[in-house]
C-alpha positions, 0 to 999 in steps of 0.5 A, a space after each residue: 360617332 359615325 363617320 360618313 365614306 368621305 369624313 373616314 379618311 384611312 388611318 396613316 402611320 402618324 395617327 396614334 390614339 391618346 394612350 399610345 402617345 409617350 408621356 414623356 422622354 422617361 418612357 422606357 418605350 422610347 429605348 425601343 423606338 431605335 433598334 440596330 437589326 444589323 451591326 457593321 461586324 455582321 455585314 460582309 460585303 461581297 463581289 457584285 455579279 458581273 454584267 452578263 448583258 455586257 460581257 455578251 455584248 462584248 463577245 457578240 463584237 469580237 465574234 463580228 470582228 473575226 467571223 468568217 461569214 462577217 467578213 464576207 458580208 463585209 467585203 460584198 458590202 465594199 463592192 457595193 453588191 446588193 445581196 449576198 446568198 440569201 441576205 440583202 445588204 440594202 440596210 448593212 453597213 460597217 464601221 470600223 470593222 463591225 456589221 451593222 443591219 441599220 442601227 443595230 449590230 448584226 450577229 454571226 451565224 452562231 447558234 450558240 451565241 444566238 441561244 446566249 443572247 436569246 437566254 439573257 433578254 427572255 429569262 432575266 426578271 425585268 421582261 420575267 419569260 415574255 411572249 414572243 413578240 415582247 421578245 422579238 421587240 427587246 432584241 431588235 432595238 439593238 441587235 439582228 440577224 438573219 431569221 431571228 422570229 424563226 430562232 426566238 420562236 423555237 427557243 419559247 416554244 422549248 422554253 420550260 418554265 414558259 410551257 409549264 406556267 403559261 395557259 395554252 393559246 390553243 384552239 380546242 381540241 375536238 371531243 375524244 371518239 370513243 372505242 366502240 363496246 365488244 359484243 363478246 367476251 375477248 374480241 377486243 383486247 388491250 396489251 400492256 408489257 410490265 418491264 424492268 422486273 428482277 429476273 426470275 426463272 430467267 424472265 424478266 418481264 411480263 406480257 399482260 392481255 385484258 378483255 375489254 368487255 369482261 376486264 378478265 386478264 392473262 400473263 405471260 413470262 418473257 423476256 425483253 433486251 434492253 426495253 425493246 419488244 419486236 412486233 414478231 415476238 409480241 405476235 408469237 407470244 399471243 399464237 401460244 397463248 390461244 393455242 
């Protein structure tokens, strides 16, 4: 029989055709409708991880409390000085011993706690490696410091998985300007050292010259000290080669 879209409602997990339905509680199916997967002697239970948000929490509060440049934002704050260097003070304030910028707890001039921080708020799987302006807004709600956009945008932009799975934003790039053809054979050549050879004949490398025009090509033994080639001995092996 058809059933119209609206009268074809989909089928849920209680619909059941007739010959699916036990006939009754002697059905050997019924032993299989409960089955324990997992028994008690095979779960182990473990130590959850450790709150990395809280630990940094804890650690961006004592570096607050014992900083050097803390306590002297401190101290310009108590004589009621409107900037220190290059930071205003307009919004600072302290409470028991802790800098605050508005509502949000100031952090030390610690490139390294900054980074761990940065780490925490960008790589973990709830903001899953946001762009940089969900980033900047995550960690503004509870925490500052001077030049943070500068910070977080350097730590994105050498984020790797972020540079390796995200399309680039990019204006395009101009068309390629090709090389212009040779009108001769070996008037326009390519050069290309082929390094870290097995010595042989105490040589270790090989100098390899193409003709752009003719694809010809020509070798020439050298040796090169730890991968390094100076333009004067490039240019004294080529003097040889053409005399």
């Amino acid at each position: 029989m058809y059933w119209s879209d609206k009268q074809n409602i989909k089928i849920d997990a209680l619909t059941r055709q007739a010959d699916v339905v036990l006939r009754d509680s002697k059905d050997e199916r019924v032993r299989y409708q409960w089955i324990t997967i997992l028994t008690s002697n095979q779960m182990k239970i473990a130590d959850l991880e450790k709150n990395i948000s809280e630990s940094i929490y804890k650690q961006i509060l004592e570096t607050n409390e014992i900083d050097e440049n803390c306590t002297l934002l401190r101290e310009a704050i108590a004589k009621d000085e409107t900037q220190y260097e290059d930071i205003k003070l307009k919004n600072c304030w302290t409470q028991n011993k802790i800098l605050y910028h508005d509502s949000q707890l100031w952090i030390s001039f610690n490139e390294f706690l900054q980074m761990n921080l940065i780490r925490e708020m960008h790589d973990q799987s709830s903001i899953d490696h946001s762009d940089i302006l969900r980033t900047v807004k995550v960690i503004k709600r509870n925490y500052y410091w001077s030049f943070m956009r500068k910070t977080i945008d350097q730590y994105i932009w050498n984020c790797y998985i972020c540079q390796r799975s995200k399309t680039s934003r990019d204006k395009s790039n101009d068309l390629l300007q090709s090389l212009s053809i040779s009108k001769q054979r070996w008037q326009d050549i390519t050069m290309n050292f082929i390094i870290n050879l097995f010595d042989s004949s105490e040589y270790n490398a090989i100098l390899m010259i193409i003709c752009r025009l003719s694809k010809e090509r020509h070798y020439i033994s050298c040796i090169i000290d730890d991968e390094d080639v100076i333009v004067k001995k490039t240019a004294e092996m080529l003097i040889q080669w053409v005399y």
